[in-house]
C-alpha positions as CSV (number, residue, x, y, z in Angstrom):
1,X,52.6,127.3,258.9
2,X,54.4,129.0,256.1
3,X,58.5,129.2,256.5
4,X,58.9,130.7,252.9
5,X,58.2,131.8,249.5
6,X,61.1,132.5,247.0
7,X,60.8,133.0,243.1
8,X,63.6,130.7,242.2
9,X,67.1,132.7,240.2
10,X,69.6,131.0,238.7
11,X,71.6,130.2,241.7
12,X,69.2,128.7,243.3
13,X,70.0,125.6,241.2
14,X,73.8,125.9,241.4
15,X,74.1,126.3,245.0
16,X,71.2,125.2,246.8
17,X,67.9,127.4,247.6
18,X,69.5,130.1,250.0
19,X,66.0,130.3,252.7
20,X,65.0,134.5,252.3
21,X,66.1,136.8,255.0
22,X,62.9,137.1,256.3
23,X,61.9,133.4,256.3
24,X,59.7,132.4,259.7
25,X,62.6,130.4,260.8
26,X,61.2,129.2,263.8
27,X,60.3,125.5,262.9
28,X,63.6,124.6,261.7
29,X,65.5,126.4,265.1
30,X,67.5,124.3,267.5
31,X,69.9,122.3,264.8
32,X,73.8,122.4,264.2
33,X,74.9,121.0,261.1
34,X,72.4,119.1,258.7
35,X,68.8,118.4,259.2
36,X,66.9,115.9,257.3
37,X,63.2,117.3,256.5
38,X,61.2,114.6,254.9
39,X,58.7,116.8,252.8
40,X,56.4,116.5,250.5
41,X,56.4,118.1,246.9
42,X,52.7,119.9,245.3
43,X,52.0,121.4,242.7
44,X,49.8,124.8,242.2
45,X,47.1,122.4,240.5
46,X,47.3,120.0,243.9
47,X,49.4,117.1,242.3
48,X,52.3,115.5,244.5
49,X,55.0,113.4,243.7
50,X,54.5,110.2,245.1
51,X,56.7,110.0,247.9
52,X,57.5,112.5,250.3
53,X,61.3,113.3,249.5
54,X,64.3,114.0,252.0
55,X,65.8,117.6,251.8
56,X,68.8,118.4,253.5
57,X,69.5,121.6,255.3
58,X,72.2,123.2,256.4
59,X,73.9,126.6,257.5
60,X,76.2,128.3,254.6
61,X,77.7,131.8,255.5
62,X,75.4,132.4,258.5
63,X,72.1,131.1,256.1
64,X,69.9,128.2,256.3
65,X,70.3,126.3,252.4
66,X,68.0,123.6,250.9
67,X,70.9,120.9,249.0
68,X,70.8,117.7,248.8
69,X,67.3,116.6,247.7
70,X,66.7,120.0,246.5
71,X,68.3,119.4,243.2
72,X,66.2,116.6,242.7
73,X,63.1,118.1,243.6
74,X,64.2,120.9,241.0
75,X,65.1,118.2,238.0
76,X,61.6,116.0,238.7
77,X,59.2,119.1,238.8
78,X,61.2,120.8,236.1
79,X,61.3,124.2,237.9
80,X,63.4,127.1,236.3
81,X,64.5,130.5,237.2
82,X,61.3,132.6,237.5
83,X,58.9,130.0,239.1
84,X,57.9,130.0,242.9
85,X,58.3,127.9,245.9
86,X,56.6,127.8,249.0
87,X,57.8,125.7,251.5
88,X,55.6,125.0,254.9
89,X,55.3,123.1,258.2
90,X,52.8,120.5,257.9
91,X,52.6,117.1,260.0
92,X,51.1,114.9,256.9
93,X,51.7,111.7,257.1
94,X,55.3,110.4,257.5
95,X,56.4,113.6,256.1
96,X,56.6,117.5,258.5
97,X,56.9,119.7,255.5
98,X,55.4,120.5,252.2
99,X,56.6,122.3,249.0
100,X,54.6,124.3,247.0
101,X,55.8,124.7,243.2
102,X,54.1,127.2,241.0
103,X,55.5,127.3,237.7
104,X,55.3,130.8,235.2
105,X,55.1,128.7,231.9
């Protein structure tokens, strides 16, 4: 089930990925604080990295952000402002969630 799809800006990587206002919030309902969502990371051409990784999320200003384990996700895959991310619940494995890159290069 898709949550979200975002092209990435700039601030994406300086304060976390801010989920879009009209993100299908529904699998990440019922949490105060920080979640942990173990997820794993595919590329547009079907490669993963090869562990699932551990994202944190939590509420900023009344919005749900991806931080910690975001940033590392962003550094390993080498996105960049303009490329896309889709992020989805998916029971694979260990991991509930899956993120989608697609870079424009």
């Amino acid at each position: 089930m898709e949550i979200f799809t975002k092209q990435l800006t700039p601030i994406d990587f300086e304060r976390g990925l801010v989920l879009p206002p009209r993100s299908n919030l529904e699998p990440l309902q019922h949490f105060q604080g920080t979640i942990e969502l173990s997820t794993i990371v595919e590329s547009a051409a079907g490669t993963r990295l090869p562990e699932p990784v551990t994202i944190h999320c939590t509420t900023k200003n009344g919005s749900l952000v991806l931080k910690r384990g975001w940033y590392d996700i962003a550094r390993d895959v080498g996105l960049r402002s303009g490329d896309t991310v889709t992020f989805y619940q998916e029971v694979n494995g260990g991991a509930r969630f899956k993120l989608k890159v697609r870079n424009v290069r």
